[in-house]
C-alpha positions as CSV (number, residue, x, y, z in Angstrom):
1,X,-73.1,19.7,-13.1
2,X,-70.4,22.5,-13.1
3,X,-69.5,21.6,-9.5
4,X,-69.2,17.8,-10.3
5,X,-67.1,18.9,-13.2
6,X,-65.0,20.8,-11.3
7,X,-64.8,18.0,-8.6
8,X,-63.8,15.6,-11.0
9,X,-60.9,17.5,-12.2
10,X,-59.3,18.1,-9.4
11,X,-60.1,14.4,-8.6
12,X,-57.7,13.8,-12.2
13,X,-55.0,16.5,-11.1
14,X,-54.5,15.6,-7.1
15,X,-52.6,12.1,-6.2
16,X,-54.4,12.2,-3.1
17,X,-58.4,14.4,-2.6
18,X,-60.9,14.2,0.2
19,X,-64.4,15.3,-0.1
20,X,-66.2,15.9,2.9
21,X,-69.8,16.3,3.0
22,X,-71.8,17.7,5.8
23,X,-75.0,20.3,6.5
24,X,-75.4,23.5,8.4
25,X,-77.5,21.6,10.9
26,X,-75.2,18.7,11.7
27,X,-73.6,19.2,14.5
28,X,-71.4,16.0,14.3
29,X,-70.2,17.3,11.0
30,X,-68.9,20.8,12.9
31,X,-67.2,18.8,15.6
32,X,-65.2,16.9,13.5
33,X,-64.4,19.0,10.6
34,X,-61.6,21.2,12.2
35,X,-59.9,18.1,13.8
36,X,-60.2,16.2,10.7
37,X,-59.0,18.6,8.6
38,X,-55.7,19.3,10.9
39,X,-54.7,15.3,11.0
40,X,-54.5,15.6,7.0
41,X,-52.6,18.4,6.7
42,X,-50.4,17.7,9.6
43,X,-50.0,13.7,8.0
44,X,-50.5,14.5,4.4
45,X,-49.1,17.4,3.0
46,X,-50.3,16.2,-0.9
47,X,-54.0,16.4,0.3
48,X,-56.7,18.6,-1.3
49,X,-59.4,19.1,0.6
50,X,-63.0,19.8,-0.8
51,X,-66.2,20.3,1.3
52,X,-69.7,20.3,0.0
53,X,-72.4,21.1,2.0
54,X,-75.3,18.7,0.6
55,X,-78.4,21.3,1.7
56,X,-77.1,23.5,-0.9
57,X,-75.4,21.2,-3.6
58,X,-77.6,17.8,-3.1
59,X,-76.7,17.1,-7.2
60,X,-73.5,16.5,-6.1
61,X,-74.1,14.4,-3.2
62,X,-76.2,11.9,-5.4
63,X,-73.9,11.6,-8.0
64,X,-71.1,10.5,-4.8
65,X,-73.6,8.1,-3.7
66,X,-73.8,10.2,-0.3
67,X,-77.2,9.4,1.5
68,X,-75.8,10.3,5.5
69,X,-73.8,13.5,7.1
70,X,-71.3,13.6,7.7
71,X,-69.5,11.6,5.1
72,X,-65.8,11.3,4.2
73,X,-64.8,9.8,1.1
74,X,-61.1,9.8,-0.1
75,X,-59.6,9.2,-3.4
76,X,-56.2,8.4,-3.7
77,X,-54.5,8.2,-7.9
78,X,-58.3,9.4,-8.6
79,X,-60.0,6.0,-7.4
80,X,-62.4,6.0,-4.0
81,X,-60.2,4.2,-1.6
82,X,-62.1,4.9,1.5
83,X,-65.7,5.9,2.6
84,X,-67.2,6.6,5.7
85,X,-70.2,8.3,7.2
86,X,-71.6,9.0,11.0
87,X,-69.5,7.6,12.9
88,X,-65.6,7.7,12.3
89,X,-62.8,8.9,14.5
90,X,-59.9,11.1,13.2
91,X,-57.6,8.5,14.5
92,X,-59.1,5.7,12.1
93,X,-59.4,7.8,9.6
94,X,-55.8,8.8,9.4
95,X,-54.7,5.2,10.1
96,X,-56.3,3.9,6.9
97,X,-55.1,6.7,4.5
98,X,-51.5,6.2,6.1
99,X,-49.6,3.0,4.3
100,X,-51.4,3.7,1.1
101,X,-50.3,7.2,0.8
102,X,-46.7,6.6,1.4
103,X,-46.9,3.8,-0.9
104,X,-48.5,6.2,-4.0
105,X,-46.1,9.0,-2.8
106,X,-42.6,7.2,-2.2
């Protein structure tokens, strides 16, 4: 449980945290890390980002509920806002996240 702890905390510390679960073999999940990752720091400078690779820590992909790769959930003032899993495009990701965020940052 160290790793959900850890998770947690910074889930208590950061206005606005992504975790994003994927695999090794999940070839999706390499694809659309590096793009994904580059919208929300281009977008969102406040973001922390935290990847967990479930065939190594499936603990803490059971206690997020996670049953599909890959999945993005984001927390914004420590609450889930937004989950997805398969099949999401950057664009739509980044087009949810955007009014709240400037909202809870403004």
């Amino acid at each position: 449980m160290q790793n959900i702890d850890k998770i947690k905390k910074t889930l208590e510390e950061n206005p606005a945290v992504m975790l994003y679960f994927s695999a090794p073999t999940c070839n999706v999940c390499h694809a659309l890390k590096p793009k994904l990752l580059e919208a929300l720091k281009s977008s969102f400078k406040e973001f922390q980002i935290i990847s967990i690779d479930t065939s190594v820590d499936q603990e803490t992909a059971a206690y997020f509920s996670v049953f599909a790769i890959p999945t993005v959930l984001v927390f914004l003032g420590g609450k889930e806002f937004l989950r997805k899993s398969r099949h999401m495009s950057v664009d739509e990701v980044v087009r949810e996240i955007k009014r709240p965020y400037e909202i809870m940052m403004s």
